[in-house]
Phi, psi and omega in degrees: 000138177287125173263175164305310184314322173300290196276013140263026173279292156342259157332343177251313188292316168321281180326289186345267197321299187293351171276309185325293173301327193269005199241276167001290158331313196253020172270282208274011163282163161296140164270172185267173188229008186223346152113312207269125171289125164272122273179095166288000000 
């Protein structure tokens, strides 16, 4: 059985993880050189 304790267990290892990608993402994109995001 899911207990509360499980999913907000869930939900904190999630949070981890998306600071974890986003401190990542903005180390390692490229930046733009004209300021402006571009769309393939």
């Amino acid at each position: 059985m899911i207990t509360e304790s499980k999913v907000i267990e869930l939900f904190c290892m999630a949070d981890d993880f998306c600071k974890f990608f986003d401190s990542m993402m903005a180390k390692y994109t490229l930046k733009s050189t004209t300021g402006k995001a571009t769309r393939l």
